[in-house]
C-alpha positions as CSV (number, residue, x, y, z in Angstrom):
1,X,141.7,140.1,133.7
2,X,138.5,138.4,134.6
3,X,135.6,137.7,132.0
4,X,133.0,140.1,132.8
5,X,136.0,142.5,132.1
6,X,136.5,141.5,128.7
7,X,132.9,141.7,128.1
8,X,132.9,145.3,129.7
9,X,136.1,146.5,127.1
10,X,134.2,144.9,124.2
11,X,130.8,146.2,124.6
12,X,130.9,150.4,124.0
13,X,132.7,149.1,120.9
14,X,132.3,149.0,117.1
15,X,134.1,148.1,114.1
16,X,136.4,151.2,113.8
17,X,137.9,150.1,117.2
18,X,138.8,146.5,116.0
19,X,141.1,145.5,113.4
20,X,139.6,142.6,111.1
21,X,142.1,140.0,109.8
22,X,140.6,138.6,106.6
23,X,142.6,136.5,104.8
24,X,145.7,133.8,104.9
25,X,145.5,131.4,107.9
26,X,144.6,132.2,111.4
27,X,146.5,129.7,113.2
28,X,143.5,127.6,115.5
29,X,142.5,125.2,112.8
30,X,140.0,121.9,114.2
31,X,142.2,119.1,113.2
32,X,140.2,115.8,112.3
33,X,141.1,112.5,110.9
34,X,139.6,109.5,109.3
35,X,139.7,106.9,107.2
36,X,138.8,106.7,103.6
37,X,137.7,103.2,103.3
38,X,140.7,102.4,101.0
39,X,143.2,101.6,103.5
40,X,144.4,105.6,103.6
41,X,143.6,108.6,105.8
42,X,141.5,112.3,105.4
43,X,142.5,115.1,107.3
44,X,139.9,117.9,107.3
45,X,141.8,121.1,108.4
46,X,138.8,123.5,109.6
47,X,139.4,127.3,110.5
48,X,137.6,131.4,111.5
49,X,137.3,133.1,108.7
50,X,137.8,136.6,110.3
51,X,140.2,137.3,113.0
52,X,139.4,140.7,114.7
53,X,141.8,142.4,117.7
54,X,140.8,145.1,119.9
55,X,142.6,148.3,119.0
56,X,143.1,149.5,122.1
57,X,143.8,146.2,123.9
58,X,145.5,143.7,121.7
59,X,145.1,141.0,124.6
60,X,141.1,140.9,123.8
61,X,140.7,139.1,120.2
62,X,137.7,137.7,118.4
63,X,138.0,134.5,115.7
64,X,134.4,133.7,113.7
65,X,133.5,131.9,111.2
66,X,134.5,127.9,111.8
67,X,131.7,126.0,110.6
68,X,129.4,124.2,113.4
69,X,127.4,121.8,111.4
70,X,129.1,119.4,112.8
71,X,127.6,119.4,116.2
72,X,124.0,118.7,116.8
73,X,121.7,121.3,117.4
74,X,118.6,120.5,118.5
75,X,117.9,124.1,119.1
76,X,118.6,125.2,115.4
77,X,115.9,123.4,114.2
78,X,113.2,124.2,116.7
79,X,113.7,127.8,116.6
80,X,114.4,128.5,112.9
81,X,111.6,127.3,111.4
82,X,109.2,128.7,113.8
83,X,110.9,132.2,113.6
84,X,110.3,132.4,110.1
85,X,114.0,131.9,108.6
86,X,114.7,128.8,106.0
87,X,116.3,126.4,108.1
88,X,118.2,125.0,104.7
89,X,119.8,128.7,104.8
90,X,120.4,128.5,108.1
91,X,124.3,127.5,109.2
92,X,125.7,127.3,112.3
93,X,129.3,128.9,113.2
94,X,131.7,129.2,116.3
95,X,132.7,132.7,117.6
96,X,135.1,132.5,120.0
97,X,136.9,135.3,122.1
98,X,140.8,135.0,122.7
99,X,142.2,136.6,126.0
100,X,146.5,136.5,125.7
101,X,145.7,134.0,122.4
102,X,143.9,131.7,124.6
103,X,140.4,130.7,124.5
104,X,138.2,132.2,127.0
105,X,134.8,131.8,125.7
106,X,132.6,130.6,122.9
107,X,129.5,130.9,121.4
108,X,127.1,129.2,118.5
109,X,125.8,131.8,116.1
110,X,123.4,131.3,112.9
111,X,123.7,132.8,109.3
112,X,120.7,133.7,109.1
113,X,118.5,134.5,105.3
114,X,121.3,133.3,102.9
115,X,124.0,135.3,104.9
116,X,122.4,138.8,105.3
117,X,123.0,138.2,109.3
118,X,124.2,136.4,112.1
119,X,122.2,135.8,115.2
120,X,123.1,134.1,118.4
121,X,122.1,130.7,118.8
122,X,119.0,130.5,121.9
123,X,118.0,128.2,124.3
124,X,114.9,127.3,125.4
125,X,113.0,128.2,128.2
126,X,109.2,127.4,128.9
127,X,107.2,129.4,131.3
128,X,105.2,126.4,132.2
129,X,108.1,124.4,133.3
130,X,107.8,121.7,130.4
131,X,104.7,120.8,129.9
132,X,104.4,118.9,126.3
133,X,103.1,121.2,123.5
134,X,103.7,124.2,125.3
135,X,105.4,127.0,123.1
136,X,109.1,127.7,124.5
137,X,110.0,131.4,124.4
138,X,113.8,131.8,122.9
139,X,116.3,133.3,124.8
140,X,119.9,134.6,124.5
141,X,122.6,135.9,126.9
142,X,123.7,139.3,127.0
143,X,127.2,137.8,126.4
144,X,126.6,136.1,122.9
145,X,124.6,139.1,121.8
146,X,127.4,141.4,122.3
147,X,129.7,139.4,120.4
148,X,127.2,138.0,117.9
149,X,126.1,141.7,116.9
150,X,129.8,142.6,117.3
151,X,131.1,140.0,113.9
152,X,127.7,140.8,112.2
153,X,128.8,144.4,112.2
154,X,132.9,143.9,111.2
155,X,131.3,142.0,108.4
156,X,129.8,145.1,106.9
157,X,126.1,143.7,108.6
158,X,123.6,146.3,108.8
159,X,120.9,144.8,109.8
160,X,121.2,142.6,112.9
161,X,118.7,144.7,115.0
162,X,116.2,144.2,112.5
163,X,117.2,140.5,112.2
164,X,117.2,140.4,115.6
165,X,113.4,141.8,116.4
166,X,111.9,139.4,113.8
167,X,113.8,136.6,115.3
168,X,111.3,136.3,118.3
169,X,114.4,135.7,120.5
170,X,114.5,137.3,124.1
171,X,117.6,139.2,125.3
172,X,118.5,138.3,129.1
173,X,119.2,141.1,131.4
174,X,122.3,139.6,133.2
């Protein structure tokens, strides 16, 4: 199965057609090491909080959840703020989808308003092709939406479309 097939099984569905794993551990844990400055070693074990498999195609699984702080993201900051949303409430988080257990794609989401709702991270795109103080208009792929609106809604989310217009953010057609 190719990717834009996935995509095309996930996105007439809802969360009566997935099965949400909620507890005990997940099995894809970041790993990561260091020292503690007395001669011994930390590890921070790091893991989804929700697991999620299609129903009616077990192959096609969703993990969300894993904290993404860790990363820089220049974009979090620039589009938060202006949006409107408290940027100290806002937290970044991996969603990835699992084909046959292995990782096919990934995407950076946003709690949003002290965890009422996720929304896909955006890029930026200016229609004046960079020129400095122009206002960049926000922008996020069809794909991320899907799957970003997807774990909002197996959360018990009810309002990512209303998140979603306030955000300011652009949905692409492709």
């Amino acid at each position: 199965m190719q990717l834009p097939q996935i995509y095309l099984a996930i996105e007439p569905t809802g969360p009566a057609q997935w099965n949400a794993i909620t507890f005990g551990p997940l099995f894809h844990q970041n790993l990561s090491a260091s020292g503690n400055g007395q001669g011994g070693s930390v590890v921070r074990v790091v893991q989804h909080g929700t697991r999620a498999v299609l129903n009616d195609d077990v192959d096609i699984s969703i993990e969300f959840g894993m904290d993404a702080a860790a990363i820089q993201i220049d974009a979090l900051l620039d589009w938060v703020k202006p949006a409107n949303f408290e940027y100290d409430n806002a937290r970044p988080f991996f969603v990835d989808l699992f084909y046959r257990g292995e990782l096919v794609d990934r995407v950076i989401a946003v709690w949003i308003d002290q965890y009422r709702a996720a929304l896909p991270l955006p890029y930026s795109v200016t229609a004046d092709g960079g020129v400095k103080g122009a206002v960049p208009t926000w922008h996020v792929s069809r794909r991320s939406f899907l799957l970003v609106r997807l774990i909002d809604q197996l959360r018990g989310g009810l309002e990512f479309d209303r998140y979603f217009a306030l955000s300011g953010l652009s949905l692409d057609r492709a």
